[in-house]
C-alpha positions as CSV (number, residue, x, y, z in Angstrom):
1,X,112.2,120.2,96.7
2,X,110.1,117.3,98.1
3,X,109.9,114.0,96.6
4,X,106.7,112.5,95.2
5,X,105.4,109.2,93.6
6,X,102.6,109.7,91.3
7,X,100.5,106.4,90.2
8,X,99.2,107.2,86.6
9,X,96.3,104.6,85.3
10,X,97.5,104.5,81.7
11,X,95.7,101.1,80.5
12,X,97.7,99.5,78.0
13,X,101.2,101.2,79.1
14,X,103.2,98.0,79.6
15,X,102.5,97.4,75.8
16,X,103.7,100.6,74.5
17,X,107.2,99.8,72.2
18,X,110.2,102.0,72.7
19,X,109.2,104.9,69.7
20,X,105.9,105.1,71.9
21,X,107.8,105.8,75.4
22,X,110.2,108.3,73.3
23,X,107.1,110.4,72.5
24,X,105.4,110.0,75.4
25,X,109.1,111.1,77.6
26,X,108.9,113.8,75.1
27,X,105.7,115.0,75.9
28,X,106.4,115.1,79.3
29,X,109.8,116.8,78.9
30,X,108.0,119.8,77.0
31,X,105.3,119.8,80.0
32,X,108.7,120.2,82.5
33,X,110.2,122.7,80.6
34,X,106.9,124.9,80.8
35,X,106.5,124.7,84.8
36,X,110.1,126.3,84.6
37,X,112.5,124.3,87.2
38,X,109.1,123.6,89.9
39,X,109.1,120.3,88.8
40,X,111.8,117.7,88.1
41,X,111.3,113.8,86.9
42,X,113.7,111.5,88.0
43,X,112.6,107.9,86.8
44,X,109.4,106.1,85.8
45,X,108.8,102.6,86.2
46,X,106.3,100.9,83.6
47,X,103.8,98.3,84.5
48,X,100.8,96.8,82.8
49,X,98.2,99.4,83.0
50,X,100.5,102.2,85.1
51,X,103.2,104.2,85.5
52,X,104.9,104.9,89.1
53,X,106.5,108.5,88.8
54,X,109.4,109.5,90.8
55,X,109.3,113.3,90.8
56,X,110.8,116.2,92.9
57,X,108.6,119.1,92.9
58,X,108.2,122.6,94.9
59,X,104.5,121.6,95.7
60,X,101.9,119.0,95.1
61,X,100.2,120.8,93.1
62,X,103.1,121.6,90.6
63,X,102.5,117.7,90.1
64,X,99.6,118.0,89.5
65,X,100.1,121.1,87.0
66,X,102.5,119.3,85.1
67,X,99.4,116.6,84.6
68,X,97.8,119.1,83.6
69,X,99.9,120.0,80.3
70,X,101.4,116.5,79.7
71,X,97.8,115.3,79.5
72,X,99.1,112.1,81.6
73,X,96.8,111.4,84.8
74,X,97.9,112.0,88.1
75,X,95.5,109.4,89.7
76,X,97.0,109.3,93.2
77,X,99.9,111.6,94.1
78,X,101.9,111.0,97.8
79,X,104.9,112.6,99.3
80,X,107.6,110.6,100.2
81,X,108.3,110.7,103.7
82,X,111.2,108.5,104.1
83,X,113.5,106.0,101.6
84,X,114.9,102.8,103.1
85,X,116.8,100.3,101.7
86,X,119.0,96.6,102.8
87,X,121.5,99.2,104.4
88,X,119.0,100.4,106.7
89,X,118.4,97.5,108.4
90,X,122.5,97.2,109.2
């Protein structure tokens, strides 16, 4: 599986409370189990208008599928080509 960040324009996000990121994980979560192990979420973090995905998926497109049934935008989807961190500069 490759590894993709997807940047969703969500305007208002960073304002949603807890009960509202609950349902909106659960949306997602019934959107996963539907594209049947092509697509796997690992973590999101929220900002002010935007989420930044980390996904693992089969292809591109299964990213763009699972947009599809969540109903949250995919508004720019990139494969991650390489992770580096304070280690890698030892």
């Amino acid at each position: 599986m490759k590894r993709y960040v997807i940047e969703r324009d969500i305007p208002g996000v960073g304002q949603l409370d807890r009960a509202q990121l609950k349902d909106a994980s659960a949306t997602s979560n019934a959107a996963l189990e539907k594209l049947a192990g092509k697509v796997q979420w690992v973590q999101s973090y929220v900002v002010d208008d935007k989420t930044f995905c980390i996904y693992l998926a089969d292809h591109e497109a299964s990213v763009y599928e699972h947009a599809r049934l969540s109903g949250f935008p995919a508004s720019k989807v990139s494969e991650v080509r390489s992770v580096i961190e304070p280690m890698t500069g030892y």
